[in-house]
LUMDRENGU-772456 format. One record per residue (C-alpha): residue in one letter; x, y, z. Coordinates in Angstrom, 1 decimal, m for minus. Layout:
! residues N
+------+--------+--------+--------+
| resn |     xx |     yy |     zz |
+------+--------+--------+--------+
|    A |      X |      Y |      Z |
...
+------+--------+--------+--------+
***
This chain:
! residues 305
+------+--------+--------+--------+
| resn |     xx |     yy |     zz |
+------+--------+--------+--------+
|    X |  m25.0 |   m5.5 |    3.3 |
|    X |  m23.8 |   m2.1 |    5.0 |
|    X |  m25.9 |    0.6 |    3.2 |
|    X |  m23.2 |    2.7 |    1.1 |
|    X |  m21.2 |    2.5 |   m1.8 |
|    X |  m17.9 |    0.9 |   m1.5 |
|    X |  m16.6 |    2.1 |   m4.5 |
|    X |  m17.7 |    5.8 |   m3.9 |
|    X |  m16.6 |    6.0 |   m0.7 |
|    X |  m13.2 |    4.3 |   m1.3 |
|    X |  m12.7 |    6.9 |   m4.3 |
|    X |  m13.4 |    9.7 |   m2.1 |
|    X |  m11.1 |    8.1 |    1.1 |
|    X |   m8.3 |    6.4 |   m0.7 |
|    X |   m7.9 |    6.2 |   m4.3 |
|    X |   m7.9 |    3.5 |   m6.6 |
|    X |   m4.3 |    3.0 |   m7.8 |
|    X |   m2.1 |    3.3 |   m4.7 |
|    X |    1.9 |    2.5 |   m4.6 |
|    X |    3.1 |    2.0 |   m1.3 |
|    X |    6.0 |    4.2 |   m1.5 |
|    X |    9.6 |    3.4 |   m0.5 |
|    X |   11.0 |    5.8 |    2.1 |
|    X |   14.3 |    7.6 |    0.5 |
|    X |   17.7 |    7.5 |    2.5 |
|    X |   20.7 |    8.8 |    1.5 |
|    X |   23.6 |    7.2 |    1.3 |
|    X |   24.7 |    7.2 |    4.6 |
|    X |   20.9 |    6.3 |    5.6 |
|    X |   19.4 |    9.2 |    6.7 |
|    X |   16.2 |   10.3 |    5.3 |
|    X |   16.2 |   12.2 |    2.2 |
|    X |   13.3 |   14.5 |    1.9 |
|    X |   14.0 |   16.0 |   m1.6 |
|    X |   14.1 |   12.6 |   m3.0 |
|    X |   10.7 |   11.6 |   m1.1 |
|    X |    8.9 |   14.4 |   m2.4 |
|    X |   10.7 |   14.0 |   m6.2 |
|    X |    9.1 |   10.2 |   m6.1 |
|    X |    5.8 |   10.9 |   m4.8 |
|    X |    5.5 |   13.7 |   m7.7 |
|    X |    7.0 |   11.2 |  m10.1 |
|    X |    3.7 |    8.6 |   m8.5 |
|    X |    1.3 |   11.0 |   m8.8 |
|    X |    2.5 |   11.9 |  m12.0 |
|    X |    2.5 |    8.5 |  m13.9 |
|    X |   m1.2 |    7.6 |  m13.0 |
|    X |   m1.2 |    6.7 |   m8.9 |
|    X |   m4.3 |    8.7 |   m7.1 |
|    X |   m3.2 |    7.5 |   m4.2 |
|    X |   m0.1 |    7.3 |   m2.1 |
|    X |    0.6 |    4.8 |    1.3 |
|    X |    3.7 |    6.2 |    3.6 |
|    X |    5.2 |    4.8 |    6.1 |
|    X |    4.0 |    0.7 |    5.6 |
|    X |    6.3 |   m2.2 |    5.2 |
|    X |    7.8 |   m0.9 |    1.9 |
|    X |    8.4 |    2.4 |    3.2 |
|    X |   10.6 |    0.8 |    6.3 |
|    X |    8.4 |    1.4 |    8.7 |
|    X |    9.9 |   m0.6 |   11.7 |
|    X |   13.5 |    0.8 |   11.0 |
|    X |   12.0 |    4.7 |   10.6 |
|    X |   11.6 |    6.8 |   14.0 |
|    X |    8.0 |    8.7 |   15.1 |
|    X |    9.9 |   12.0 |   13.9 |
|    X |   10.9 |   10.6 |   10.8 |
|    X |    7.2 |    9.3 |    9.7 |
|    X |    5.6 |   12.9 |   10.4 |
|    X |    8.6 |   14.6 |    8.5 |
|    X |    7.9 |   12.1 |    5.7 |
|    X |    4.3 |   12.2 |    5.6 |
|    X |    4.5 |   16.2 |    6.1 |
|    X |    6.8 |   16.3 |    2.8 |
|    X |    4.5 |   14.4 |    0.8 |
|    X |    1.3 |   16.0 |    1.8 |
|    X |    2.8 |   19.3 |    0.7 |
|    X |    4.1 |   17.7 |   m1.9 |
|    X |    1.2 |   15.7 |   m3.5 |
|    X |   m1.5 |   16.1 |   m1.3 |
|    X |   m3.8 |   18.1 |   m3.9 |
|    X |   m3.3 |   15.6 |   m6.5 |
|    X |   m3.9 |   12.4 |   m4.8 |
|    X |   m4.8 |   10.7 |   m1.6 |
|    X |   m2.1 |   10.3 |    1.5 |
|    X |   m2.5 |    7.5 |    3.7 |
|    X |   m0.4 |    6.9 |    6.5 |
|    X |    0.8 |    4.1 |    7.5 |
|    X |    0.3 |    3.6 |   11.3 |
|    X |   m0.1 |    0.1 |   12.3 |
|    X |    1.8 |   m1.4 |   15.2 |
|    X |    2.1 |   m4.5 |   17.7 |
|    X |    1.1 |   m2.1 |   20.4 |
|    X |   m2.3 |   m0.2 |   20.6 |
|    X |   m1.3 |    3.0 |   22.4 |
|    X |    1.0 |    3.4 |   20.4 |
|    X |   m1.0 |    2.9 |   17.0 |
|    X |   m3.1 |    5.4 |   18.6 |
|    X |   m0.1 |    8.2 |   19.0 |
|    X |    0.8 |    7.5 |   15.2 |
|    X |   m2.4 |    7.8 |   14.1 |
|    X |   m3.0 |   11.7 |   16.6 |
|    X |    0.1 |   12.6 |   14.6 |
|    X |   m0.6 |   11.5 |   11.2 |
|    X |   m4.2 |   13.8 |   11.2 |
|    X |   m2.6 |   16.6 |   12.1 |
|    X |    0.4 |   16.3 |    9.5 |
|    X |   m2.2 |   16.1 |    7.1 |
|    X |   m2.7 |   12.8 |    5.9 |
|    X |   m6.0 |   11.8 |    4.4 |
|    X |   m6.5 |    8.0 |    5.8 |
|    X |   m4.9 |    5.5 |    7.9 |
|    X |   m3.3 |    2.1 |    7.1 |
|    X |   m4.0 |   m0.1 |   10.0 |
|    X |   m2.1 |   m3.1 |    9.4 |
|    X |   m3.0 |   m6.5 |   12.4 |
|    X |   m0.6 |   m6.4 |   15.3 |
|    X |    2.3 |   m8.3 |   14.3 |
|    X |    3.7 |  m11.2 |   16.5 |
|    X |    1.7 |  m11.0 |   19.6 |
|    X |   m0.8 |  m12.8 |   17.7 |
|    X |   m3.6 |  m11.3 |   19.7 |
|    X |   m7.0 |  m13.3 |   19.8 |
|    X |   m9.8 |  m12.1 |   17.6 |
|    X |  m11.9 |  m10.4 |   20.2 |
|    X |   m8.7 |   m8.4 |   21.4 |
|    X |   m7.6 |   m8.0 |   17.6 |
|    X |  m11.4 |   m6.1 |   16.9 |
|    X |  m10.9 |   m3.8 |   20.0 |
|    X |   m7.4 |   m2.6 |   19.2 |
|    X |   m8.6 |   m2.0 |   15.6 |
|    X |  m11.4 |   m0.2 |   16.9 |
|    X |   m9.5 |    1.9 |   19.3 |
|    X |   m7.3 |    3.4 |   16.5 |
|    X |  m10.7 |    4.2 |   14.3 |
|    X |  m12.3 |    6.1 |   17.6 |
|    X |   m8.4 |    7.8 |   17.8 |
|    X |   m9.2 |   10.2 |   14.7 |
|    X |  m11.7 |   11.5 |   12.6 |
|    X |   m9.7 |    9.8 |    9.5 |
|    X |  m10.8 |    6.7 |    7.3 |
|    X |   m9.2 |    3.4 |    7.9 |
|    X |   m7.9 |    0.7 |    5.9 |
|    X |   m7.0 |   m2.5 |    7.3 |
|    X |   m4.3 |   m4.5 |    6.3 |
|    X |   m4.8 |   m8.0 |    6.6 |
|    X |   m1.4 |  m10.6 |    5.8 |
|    X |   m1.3 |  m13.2 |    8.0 |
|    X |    1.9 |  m14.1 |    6.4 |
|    X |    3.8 |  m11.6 |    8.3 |
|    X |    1.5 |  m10.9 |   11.1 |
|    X |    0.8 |  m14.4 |   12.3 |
|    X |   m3.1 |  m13.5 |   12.6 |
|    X |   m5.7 |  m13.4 |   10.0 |
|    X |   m8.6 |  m11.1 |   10.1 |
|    X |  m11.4 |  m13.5 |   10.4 |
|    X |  m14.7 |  m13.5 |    8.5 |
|    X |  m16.7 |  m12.6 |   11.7 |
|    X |  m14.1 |   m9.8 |   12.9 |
|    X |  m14.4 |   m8.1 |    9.3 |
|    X |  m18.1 |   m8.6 |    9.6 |
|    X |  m17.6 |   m6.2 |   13.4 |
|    X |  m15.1 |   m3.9 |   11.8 |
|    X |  m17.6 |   m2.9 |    9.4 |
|    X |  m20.3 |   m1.6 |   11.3 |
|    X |  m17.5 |    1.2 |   12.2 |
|    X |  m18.1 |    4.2 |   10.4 |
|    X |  m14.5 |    5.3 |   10.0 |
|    X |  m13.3 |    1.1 |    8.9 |
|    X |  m14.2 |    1.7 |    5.3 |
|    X |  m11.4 |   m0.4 |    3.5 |
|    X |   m9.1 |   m4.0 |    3.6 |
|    X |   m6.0 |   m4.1 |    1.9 |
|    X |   m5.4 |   m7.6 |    1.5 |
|    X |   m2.5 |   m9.6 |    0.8 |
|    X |   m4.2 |  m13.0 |    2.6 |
|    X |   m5.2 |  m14.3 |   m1.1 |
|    X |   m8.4 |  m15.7 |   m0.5 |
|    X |   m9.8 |  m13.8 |   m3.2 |
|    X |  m13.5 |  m16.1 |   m2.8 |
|    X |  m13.4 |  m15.5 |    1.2 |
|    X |  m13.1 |  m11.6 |    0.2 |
|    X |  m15.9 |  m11.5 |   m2.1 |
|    X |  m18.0 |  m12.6 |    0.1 |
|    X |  m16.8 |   m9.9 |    3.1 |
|    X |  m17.4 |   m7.4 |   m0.2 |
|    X |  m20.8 |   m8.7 |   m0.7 |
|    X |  m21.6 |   m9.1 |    3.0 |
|    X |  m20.5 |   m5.2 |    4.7 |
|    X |  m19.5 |   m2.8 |    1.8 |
|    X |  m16.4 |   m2.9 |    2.5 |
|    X |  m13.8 |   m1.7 |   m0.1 |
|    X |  m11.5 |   m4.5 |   m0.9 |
|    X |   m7.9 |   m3.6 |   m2.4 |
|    X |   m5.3 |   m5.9 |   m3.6 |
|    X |   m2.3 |   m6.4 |   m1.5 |
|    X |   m0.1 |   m8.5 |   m3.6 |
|    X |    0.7 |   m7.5 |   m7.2 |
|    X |    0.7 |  m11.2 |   m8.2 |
|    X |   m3.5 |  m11.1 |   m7.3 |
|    X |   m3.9 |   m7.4 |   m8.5 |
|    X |   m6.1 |   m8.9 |  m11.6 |
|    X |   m7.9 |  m11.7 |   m9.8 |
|    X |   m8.9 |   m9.0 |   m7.0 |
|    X |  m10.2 |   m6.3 |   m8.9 |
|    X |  m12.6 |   m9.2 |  m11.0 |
|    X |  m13.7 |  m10.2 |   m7.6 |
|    X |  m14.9 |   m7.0 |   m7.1 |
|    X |  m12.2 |   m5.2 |   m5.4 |
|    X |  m11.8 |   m1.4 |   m5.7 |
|    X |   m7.9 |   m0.8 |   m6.3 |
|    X |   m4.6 |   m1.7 |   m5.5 |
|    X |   m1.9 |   m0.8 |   m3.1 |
|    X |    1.0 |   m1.7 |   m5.1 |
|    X |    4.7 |   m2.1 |   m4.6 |
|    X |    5.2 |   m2.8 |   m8.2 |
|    X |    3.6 |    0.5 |   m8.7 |
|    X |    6.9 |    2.2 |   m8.5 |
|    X |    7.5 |    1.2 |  m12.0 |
|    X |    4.3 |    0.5 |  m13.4 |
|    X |    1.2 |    2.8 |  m12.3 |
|    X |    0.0 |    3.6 |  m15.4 |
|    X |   m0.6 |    0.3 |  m16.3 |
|    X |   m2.3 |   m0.7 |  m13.0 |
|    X |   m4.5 |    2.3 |  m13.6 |
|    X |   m5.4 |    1.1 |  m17.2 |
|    X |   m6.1 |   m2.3 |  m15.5 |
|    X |   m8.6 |   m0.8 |  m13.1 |
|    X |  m10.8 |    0.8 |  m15.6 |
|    X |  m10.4 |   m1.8 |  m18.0 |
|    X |  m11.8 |   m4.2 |  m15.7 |
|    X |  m14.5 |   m1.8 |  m14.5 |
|    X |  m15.4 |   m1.4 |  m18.0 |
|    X |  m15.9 |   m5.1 |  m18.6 |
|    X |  m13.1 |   m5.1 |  m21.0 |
|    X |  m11.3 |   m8.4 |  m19.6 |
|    X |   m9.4 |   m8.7 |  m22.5 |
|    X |   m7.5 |   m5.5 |  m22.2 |
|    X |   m7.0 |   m6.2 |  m18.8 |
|    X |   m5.5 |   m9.8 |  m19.3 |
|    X |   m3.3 |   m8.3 |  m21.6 |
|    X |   m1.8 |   m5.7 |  m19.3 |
|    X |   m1.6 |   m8.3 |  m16.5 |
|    X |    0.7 |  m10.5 |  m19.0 |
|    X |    2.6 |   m7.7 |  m19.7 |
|    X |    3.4 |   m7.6 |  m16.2 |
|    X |    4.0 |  m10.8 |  m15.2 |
|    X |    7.8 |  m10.7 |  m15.6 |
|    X |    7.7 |   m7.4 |  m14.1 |
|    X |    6.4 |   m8.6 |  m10.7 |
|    X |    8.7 |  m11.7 |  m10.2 |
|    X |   11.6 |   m9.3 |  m10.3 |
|    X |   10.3 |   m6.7 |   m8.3 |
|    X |    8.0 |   m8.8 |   m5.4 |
|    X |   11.2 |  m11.7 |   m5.0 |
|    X |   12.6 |  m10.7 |   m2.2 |
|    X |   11.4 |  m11.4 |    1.3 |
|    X |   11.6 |   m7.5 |    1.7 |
|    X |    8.4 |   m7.5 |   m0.6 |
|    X |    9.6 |   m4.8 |   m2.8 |
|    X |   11.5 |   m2.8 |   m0.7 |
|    X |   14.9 |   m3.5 |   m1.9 |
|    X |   14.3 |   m3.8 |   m5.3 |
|    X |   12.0 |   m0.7 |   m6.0 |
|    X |   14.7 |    1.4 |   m4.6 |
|    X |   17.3 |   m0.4 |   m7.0 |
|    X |   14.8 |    0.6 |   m9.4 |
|    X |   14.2 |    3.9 |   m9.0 |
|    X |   17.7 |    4.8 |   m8.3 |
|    X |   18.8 |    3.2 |  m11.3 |
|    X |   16.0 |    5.9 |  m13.3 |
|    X |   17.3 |    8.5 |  m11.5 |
|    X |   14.4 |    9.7 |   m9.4 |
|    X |   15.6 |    8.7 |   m5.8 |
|    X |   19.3 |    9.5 |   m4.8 |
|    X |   20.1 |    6.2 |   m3.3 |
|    X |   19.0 |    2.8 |   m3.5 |
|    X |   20.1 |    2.6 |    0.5 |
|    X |   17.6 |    0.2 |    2.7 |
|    X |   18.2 |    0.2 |    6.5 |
|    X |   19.4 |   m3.5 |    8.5 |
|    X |   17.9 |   m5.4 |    8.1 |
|    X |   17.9 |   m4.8 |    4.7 |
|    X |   20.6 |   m4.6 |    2.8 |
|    X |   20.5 |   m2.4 |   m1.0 |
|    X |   20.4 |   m4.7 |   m4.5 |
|    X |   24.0 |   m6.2 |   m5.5 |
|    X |   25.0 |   m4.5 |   m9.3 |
|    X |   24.3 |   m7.8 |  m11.0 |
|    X |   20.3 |   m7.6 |   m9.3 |
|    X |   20.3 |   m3.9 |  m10.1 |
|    X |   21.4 |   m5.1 |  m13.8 |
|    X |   18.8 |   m8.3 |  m14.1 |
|    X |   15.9 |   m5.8 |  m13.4 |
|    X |   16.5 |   m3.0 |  m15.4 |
|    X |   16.7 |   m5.7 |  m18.5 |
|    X |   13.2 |   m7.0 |  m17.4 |
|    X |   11.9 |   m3.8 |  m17.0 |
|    X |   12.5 |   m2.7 |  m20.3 |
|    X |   11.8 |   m5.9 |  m22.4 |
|    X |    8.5 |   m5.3 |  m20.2 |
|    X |    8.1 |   m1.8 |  m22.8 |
|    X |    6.0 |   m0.1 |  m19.3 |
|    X |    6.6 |    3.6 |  m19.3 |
|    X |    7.0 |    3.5 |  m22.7 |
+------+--------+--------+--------+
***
């Protein structure tokens, strides 16, 4: 096993309780910076130590290289002596991953989300060196994102096993779901696991996982960060309860193949706290009548109450 502390290190790099934050248009799509700094406040505020910008929730492939830094740059000032900021910088092409990453160190952000190059479906030999490349790019901490489900590519048992001997590859977000097949990459390098998929958040952190990096977050942080101490505490009871609790909560936000996107702007537009529920095409926002079916589950949910 890699000699440090997984959970230390991932307190110190990422956080624990991490919502990966929507990126706020307004209405005619352009990116609202008043609203992006109002929600990551609101995060920070209702129990997330950690925010991810700029992944798959936030609209990353439909956002420009300008608009990423002005985002990230917004929420650094915003946040960014409360809670972790980890930038999103993952792409299907390594130089450019590289670039992304340059420019999210010097806009401040605290660690970098690497997700696997997505439909190139690079071998695992080439899928270590680009991985590696973008750790050597900055002096930042690294999270990989492993979810074969969009990527096409897995991160293999053996590739994990390299990545770890990295200094600067300290974390996995995973949304794969082999929750056994992660234990044992926990057990094996150090490395700090977070749940990727709100529907696993419980099984994950009894695995041994760290955190979360939540899309369902948005609405219900402060019971995710109950969850994580609960379970750190040994009280499994509590933390089964709170995953119940949940349970309607997460079909209705994680249904759509925009994992989240859509609906956590519907959301949070509908609370007030982001001026538009606008997504970019591909996406398209929330009809009223999906708007309407959420809010009743959130609040027969009682979260934020």
């Amino acid at each position: 096993m890699a000699s440090r502390s997984s959970d230390d290190l991932a307190r110190r790099s990422f956080g624990r309780v991490l919502t990966a934050m929507v990126t706020p248009f307004s209405a005619e799509g352009e990116l609202d910076i008043d609203s992006a700094q109002r929600l990551a406040t609101h995060l920070v505020d209702r129990g997330n130590d950690g925010l991810v910008i700029s992944g798959t929730t936030g609209e990353s492939p439909t956002t420009s290289d300008s608009e990423k830094e002005r985002l990230l740059r917004a929420v650094v000032d915003a946040v960014g002596d409360r809670a972790r900021v980890v930038a999103g910088v993952g792409t299907n092409d390594t130089s450019h991953t590289i670039e992304l990453a340059r420019a999210a160190e010097k806009a401040g952000a605290h660690g970098l989300l690497v997700v696997t190059p997505y439909y190139n479906k690079p071998p695992q030999t080439a899928l270590v060196r680009h991985f590696e490349m973008a750790a050597d790019a900055t002096g930042l901490p690294v999270m990989l994102y492993d979810i074969p489900g969009r990527t096409g590519t897995p991160i293999e048992f053996d590739s994990l096993m390299r990545l770890a001997a990295h200094d600067r590859v300290v974390a996995v977000k995973d949304a794969k779901g082999d929750v056994f097949e992660g234990s044992r990459v926990i057990h094996e390098t150090g490395l700090a696991y977070y749940s990727g998929d709100d529907a696993l958040n419980l099984a994950w952190l009894t695995h041994g996982a760290v955190g979360v990096v939540s899309v369902v977050g948005h609405v219900a942080a402060r019971e995710y960060a109950d969850m994580v101490v609960a379970v750190e505490q040994g009280d499994l009871a509590t933390a089964l309860r709170l995953h119940r609790r949940l349970l309607a909560v997460v079909r209705a936000v994680m249904t759509r193949s925009s994992q989240g996107a859509i609906t956590a702007k519907a959301a949070l537009h509908a609370l007030g706290i982001i001026g538009s529920r606008t997504v970019r095409p591909p996406l398209f926002e929330a009809t009223e009548a999906e708007v309407d079916a959420l809010q009743r589950v959130v609040e027969a949910s009682g979260i934020g109450s």
